[in-house]
C-alpha positions as CSV (number, residue, x, y, z in Angstrom):
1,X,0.0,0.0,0.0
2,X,1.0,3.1,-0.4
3,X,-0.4,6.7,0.6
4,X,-0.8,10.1,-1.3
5,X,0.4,13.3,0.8
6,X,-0.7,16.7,0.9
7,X,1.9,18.9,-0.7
8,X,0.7,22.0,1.3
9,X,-2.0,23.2,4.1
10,X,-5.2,24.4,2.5
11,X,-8.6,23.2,1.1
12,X,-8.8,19.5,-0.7
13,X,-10.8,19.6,-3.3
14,X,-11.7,16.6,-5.7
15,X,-12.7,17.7,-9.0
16,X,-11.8,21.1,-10.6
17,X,-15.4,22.8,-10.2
18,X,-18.3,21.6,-8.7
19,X,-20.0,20.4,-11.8
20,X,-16.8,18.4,-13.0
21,X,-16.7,14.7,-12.2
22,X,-14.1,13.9,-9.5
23,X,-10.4,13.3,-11.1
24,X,-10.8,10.0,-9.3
25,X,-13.4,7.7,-7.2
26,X,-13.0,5.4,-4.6
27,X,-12.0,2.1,-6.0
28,X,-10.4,3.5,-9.7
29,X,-6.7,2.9,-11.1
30,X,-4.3,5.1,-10.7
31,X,-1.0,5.5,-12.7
32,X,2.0,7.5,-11.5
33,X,1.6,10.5,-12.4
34,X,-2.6,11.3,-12.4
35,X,-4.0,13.6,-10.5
36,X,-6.2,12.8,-7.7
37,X,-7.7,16.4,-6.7
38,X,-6.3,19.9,-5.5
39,X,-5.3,22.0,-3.3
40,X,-6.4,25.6,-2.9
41,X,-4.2,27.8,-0.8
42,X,-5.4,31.5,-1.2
43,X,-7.4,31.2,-3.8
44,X,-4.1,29.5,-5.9
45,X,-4.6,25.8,-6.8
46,X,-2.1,23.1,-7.0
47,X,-2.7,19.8,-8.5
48,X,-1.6,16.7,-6.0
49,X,-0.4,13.9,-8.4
50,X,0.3,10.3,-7.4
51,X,3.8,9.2,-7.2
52,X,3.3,5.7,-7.5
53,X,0.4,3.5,-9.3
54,X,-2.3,0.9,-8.0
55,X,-5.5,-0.7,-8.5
56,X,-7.5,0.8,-6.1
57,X,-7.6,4.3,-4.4
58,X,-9.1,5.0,-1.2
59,X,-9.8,8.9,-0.3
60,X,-9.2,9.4,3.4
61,X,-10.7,12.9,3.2
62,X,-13.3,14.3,2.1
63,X,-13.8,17.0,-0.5
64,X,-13.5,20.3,0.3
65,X,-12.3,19.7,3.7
66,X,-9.4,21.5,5.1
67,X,-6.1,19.7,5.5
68,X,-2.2,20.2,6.7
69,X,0.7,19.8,4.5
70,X,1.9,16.0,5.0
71,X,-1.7,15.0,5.9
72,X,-2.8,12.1,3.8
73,X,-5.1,12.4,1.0
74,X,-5.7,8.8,-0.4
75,X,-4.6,5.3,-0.1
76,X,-3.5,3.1,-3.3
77,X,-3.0,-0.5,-3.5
């Protein structure tokens, strides 16, 4: 298993607007490299990519709820 950080404190955010689909759901692949959401920091957003690929991702937070840089974000197996 391996685990998806938060690069930076600030809001976690899932898809890139509310009417856009989430980057990913619970349960999809993920290849090094995607992005799985962002994070807004002053009303600047950065993209969190996964460093590492799986079959299944888990989010451990929800969207749009504030987090700390180093928090994790998601789970991937």
């Amino acid at each position: 298993m391996a685990q998806i950080f938060s690069p930076l404190p600030g809001t976690f955010y899932r898809s890139s607007s509310p009417d856009k689909p989430p980057y990913k759901s619970d349960g999809d692949a993920v290849l090094a490299g995607d992005v799985i959401g962002l994070i807004e920091v002053m009303k600047s957003f950065h993209e969190v990519r996964s460093e590492t690929g799986g079959a299944n991702i888990r989010f451990v937070v929800d969207n749009e709820e504030p987090v700390m840089a180093g928090a994790p974000l998601a789970d991937i197996d």
